[in-house]
N, C-alpha and C positions, 0 to 999 in steps of 0.2 A: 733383847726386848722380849721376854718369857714370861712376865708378868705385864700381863693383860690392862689390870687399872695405872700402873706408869705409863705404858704405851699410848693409853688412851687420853691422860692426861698431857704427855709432850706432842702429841696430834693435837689437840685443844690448842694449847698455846701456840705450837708452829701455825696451826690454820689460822688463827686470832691475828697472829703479828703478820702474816703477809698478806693478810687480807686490808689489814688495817696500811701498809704501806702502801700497797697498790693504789690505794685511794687516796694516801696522802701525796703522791705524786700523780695525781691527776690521769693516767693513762688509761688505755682501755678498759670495757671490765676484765679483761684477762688476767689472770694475776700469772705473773711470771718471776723465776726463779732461776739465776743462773744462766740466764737465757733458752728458760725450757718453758714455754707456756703450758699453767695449769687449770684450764676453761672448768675444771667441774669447780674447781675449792672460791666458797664464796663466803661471805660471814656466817650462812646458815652450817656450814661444814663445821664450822667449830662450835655451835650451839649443839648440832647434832654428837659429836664428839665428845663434847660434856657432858652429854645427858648419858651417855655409855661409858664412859668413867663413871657419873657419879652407881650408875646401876650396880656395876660393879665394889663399887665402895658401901653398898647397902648391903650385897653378900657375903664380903668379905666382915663387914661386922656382924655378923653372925658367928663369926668362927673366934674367940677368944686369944688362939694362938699366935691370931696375927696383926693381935694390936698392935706388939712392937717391930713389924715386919719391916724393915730398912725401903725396900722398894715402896712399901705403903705409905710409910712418913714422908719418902723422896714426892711421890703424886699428890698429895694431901698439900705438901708445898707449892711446886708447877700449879697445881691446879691455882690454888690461892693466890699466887701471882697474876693468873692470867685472870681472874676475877678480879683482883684491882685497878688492873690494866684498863679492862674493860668497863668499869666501874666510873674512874677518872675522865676516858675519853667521853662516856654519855655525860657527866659532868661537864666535860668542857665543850659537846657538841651545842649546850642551853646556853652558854654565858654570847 
């Protein structure tokens, strides 16, 4: 995990999806893992996480070299998933 906008992108999505279970089973607000409770990680954890990936991906385009950068394109996806994800569920939170 050496590359900073992956990292931040698979923190995005791990925070997104256990925040989002935690809720769909009704439990505390604690979000636990494994049986390891995680009191800080809330849905704002992975808003916040996003918004540092995406900072990162606004530096990184800057740089030319690293259009085709393999970890770049991996985060660019993760992230994009975790944005449909979340996309879907405000979608199905209205119906």
């Amino acid at each position: 995990m050496f590359c900073p906008v992956l990292r931040y992108a698979l923190l995005t999505a791990s925070a997104g999806h256990l925040t989002r279970l935690a809720a769909c089973h009704g439990e505390t607000n604690v979000v636990t893992f494994e049986n390891i409770k995680l009191p800080g990680l809330t849905a704002d954890t992975a808003v916040r996480y996003h918004d540092i990936c995406i900072s990162y991906f606004i530096e990184l385009s800057k740089d030319p070299q690293e259009q085709y950068n393999e970890d770049v394109l991996t985060a660019a996806t993760v992230l994009r998933f975790y944005e449909q994800i979340d996309d879907s569920e405000a979608y199905l939170n209205t119906i």
